[in-house]
N, C-alpha and C positions, 0 to 999 in steps of 0.2 A: 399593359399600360406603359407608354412613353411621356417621357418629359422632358421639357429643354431648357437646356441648362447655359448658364453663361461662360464663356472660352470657349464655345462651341463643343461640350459633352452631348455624347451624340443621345442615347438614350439609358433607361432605367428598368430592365423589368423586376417587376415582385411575385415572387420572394425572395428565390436562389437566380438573381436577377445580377448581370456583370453592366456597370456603368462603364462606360471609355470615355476617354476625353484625347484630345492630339498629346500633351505630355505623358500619355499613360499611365495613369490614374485609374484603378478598376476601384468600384466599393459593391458592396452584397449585402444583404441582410439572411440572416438565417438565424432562426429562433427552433426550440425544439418542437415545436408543433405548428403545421402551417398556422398564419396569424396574415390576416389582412392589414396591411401597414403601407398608411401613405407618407414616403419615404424623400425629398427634394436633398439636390446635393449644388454645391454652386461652388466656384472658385476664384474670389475676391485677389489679386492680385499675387503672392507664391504660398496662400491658405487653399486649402478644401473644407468646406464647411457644410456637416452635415445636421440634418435636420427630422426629428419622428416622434411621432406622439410616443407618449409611453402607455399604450393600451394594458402590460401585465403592470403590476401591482409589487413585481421582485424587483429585485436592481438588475442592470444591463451592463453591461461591459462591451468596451472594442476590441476588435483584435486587429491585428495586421500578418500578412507576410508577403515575400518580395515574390511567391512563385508557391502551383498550388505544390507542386512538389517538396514543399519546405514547411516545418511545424508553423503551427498561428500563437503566436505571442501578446499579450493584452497591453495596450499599450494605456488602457483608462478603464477604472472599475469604477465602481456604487454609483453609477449616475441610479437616481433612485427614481423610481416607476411610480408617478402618482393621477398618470391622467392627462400631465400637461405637456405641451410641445418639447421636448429637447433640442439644445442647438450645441453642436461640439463645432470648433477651431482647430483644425490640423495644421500642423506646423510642423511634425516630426513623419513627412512622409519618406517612405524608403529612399533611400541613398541612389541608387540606379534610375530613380525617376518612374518607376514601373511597381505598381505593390499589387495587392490585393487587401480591403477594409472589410471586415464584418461585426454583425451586433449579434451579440451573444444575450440570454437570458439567466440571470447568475444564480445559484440555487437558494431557497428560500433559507432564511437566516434561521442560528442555533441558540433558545435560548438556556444564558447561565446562569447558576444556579448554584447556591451551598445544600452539599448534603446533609439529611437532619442530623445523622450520626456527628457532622463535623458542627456543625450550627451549634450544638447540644454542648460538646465541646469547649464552647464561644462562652454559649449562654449560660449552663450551668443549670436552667428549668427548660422541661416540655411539659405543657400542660395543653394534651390533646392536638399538641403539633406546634411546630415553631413558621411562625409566619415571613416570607422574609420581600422585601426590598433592594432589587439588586441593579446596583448603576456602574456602569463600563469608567474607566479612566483612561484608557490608552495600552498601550503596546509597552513592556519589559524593557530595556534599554540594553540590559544582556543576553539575556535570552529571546526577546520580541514574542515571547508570549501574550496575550490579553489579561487585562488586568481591571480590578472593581473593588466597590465596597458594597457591605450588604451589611442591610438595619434589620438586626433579628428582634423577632417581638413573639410573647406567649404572654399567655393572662391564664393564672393561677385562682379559682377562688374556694372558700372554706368558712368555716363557723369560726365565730372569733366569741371575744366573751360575751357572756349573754344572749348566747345562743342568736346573734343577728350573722346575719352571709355577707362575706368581702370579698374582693377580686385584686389581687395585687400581679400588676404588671410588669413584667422583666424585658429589658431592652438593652443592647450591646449592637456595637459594629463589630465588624468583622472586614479584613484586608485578604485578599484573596488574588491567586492567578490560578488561570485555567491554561491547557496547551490547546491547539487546534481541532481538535474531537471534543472539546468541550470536559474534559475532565481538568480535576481538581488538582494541580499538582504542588501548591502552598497556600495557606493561609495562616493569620494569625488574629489575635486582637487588635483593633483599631480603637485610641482615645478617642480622637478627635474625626468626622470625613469634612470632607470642602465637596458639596457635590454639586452638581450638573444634569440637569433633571434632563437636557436635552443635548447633552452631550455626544458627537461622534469624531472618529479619528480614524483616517485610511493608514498604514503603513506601506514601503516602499514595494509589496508584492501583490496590494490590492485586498487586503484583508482586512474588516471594515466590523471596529466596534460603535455602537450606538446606544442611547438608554431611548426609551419611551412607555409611560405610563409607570414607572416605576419595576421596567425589566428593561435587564440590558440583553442584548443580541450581537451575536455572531455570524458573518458572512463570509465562506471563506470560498476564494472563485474557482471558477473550473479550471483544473491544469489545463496545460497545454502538453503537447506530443515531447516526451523526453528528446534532449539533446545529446551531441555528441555522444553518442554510444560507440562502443570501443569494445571487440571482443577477440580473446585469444584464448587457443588449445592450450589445455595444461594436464596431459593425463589422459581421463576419460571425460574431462569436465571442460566447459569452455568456462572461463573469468572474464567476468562481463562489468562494466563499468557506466556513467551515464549522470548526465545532471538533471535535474528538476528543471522545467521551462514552464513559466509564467504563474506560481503557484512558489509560497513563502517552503525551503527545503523540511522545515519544523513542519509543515503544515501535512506533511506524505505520510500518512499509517502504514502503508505497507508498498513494495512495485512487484509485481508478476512480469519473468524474465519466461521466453518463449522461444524453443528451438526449432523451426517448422523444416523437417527435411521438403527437399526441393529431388521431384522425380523417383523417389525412393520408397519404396515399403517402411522404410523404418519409423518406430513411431514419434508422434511431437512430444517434445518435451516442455514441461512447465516448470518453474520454480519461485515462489513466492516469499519473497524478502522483507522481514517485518523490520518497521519503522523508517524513520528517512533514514536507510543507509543508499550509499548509492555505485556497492558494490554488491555481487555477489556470483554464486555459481549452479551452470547447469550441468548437471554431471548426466553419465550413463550416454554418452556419444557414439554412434556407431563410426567404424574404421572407413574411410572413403568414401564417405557424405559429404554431402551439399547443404547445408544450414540455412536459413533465414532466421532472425534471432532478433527483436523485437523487445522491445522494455514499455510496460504502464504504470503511472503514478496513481495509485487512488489516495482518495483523500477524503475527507468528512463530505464536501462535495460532489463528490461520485470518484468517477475513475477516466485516465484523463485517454485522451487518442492514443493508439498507439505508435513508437519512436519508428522512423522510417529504419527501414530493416539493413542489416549488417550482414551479407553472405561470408561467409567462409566456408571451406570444404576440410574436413578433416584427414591429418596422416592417416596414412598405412601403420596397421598394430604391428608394434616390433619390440613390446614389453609386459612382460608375461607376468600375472599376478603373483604378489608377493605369497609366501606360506600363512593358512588361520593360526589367529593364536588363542588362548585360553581355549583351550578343549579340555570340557571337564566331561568324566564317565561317570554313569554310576548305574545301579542296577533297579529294575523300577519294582520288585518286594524284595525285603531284607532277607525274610527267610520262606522263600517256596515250598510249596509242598509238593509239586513235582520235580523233573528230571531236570525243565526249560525256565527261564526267567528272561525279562526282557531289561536287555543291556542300550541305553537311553546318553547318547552322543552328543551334545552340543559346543559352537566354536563362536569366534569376534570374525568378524567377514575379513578376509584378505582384503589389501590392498591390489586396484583391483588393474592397474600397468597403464597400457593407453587403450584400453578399451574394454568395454563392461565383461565384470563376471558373468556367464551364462550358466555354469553348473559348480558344485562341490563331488567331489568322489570322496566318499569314508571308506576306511580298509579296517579291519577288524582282522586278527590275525593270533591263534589260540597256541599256547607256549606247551602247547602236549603231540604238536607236530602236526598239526588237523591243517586243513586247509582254510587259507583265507577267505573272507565274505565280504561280498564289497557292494555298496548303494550309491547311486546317484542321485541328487537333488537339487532344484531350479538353484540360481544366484542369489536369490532371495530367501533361502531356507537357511536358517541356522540351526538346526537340529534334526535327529530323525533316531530312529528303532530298530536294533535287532532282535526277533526270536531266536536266542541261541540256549547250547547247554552250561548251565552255570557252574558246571566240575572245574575245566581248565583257568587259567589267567588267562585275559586277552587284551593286545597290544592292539590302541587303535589311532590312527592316525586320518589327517584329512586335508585334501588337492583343490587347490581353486583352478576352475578355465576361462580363459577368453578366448577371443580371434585367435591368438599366436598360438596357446594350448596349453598346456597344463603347467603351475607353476610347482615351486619347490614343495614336498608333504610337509605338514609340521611335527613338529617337536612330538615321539608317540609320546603318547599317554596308556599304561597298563594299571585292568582293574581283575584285582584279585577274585578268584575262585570263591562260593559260598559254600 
């Protein structure tokens, strides 16, 4: 389908459809499941103003960016999906005169809630369950967490004198904030609430409390593709860095950091960083790699694109892991009844230079002049087993290797004769 547009935009298709216009102006629509959407777009003097039904029933969001190579940042959330025509005013088009628009489909909203345990708290009776009425106030002013009051109610009844049946009712507010996942993170008693039966309030990142019908709701938007990400070698690990884009920093549960080698056998690596922090580390690097390395925000909304990728190739290994420590022995029965007993070796993993531990060497070594016995085990083993004779003492010690090869033994450790 084409349309023609006024400044002479040349045409529109739908869905994953690019509009041009001569100042270069692109807009798109793209929802998560094709969706038939009659879409007009026109440009009234230095506005673009877009226009579409709202066939879903969620809220929709815009997004923008200057080029497809660059994340999409929201630039307008909770237009709310009820049926009727939408009409947006653009005025904040890219800087370069060149962008790209899309409409997003925002995910369906979270409703909040007091837990009975904390309601109970509040009220002081449950009788068969506490009922409650919960209305949104707005966004924390320190924190910008969500925030509400909730009208607890239970009805009590029993035999009173004279054997006739009563019902007494118990009733209390409750002041309450939630964090972006919808959990409880304070509440207390409330005298007095001033409420707002139809109350909503966007904040500056597009997070959108509402009351209706006597519950309030939570919308929190889909991230966008993490920014500036920033990684360097340190060890065996790369320290990776990065900001939230288009989604409240409070509002991130967790972001999965991704080392994808590039032409290499070696394997990818993942590392999952709980809550908004927006550091952390992929350790276990192979030596004279080629990285791709990649950050995603999830959030109570899903999980957002992932950040346009940061190559780096890693040094040459030229540091050799440190000695294990805490090696403790002991013998695995107290008192045998034959000749052999099994001598039971465990350590703390060495430090492991610039580049991963791949094996442990244990040495065992009997103080009556016998020869040494000695086991290898992957990097990832911190313990292991000898069948030996339990007469002599035996001095044991233990080697971590990488790339470079074997670091210093530790500290031995001798376990006496039974």
């Amino acid at each position: 389908m084409t349309t023609k547009l006024s400044r002479s935009f040349a045409r529109i298709w739908l869905l994953a459809a690019i509009v041009a216009s001569p100042f270069g102006v692109n807009a798109m629509v793209v929802t998560p499941a094709p969706l038939s959407l009659n879409m007009s777009v026109s440009a009234p003097g230095s506005k673009m103003v877009l226009s579409f039904p709202t066939i879903s029933t969620n809220y929709y969001g815009l997004q923008t960016c200057a080029s497809f190579s660059e994340p999409w940042t929201t630039i307008q959330s909770g237009i709310p999906g009820n049926g009727a025509i939408q009409t947006l005013s653009l005025t904040n088009t890219p800087a370069s005169g060149q962008g790209f628009y899309r409409l997003v489909i925002q995910p369906k909203p979270l409703g909040l809630f007091l837990p009975q345990g904390e309601a109970f708290a509040i009220l002081g009776y449950s009788c068969g369950g506490i009922q409650e009425q919960v209305y949104a106030t707005g966004f924390d002013p320190v924190t910008g967490f969500p925030t509400g009051e909730v009208y607890l109610k239970t009805s009590c009844g029993g035999s009173g004198r004279g054997g006739g049946y009563h019902t007494t009712t118990h009733t209390a507010w409750a002041s309450v904030t939630w964090d972006f996942a919808g959990n409880v993170v304070a509440y207390s008693a409330l005298a007095n609430a001033a409420l707002n039966p139809t109350f909503t309030a966007t904040d500056a990142f597009g997070d959108i409390v509402y009351n209706t019908s006597g519950q309030a709701y939570l919308i929190v938007p889909f991230a966008a593709a993490p920014a500036n990400v920033n990684a360097v070698q340190s060890g065996d690990q790369f320290l990776v860095t990065w900001l939230p884009n288009g989604i409240n920093p409070a509002a991130v549960t967790s972001s999965t950091l991704t080392a994808t080698p590039v032409n290499s056998p070696a394997a990818i690596l993942t590392t999952t960083v709980a809550g908004p922090a927006t550091n952390g580390a992929i350790p276990l690097l192979q030596p004279q790699t080629t990285y791709q390395i990649t950050v995603v925000n999830n959030a109570l909304s899903g999980s957002s694109p992932a950040s346009l990728p940061v190559t780096l190739t890693t040094k040459i290994a030229t540091v050799a892991p440190s000695a294990p420590t805490n090696v403790i022995v002991s013998w695995a029965v107290a008192d045998p009844a034959g000749t052999t007993d099994t001598l039971i070796a465990s350590w703390t993993a060495a430090v492991p230079g610039d580049s991963p531990i791949d094996q442990y060497l244990v040495t065992i070594t009997p103080d009556s002049g016998g020869s040494a016995v000695t086991q290898t085990v992957s990097g990832t083993t911190f313990a292991t087993y000898f069948g030996v004779d339990f007469t002599p003492n035996w001095k044991v010690t233990v080697q971590a290797h990488n790339a470079v090869g074997w670091g210093p033994a530790s500290k031995a450790v001798t376990l006496g004769g039974l």
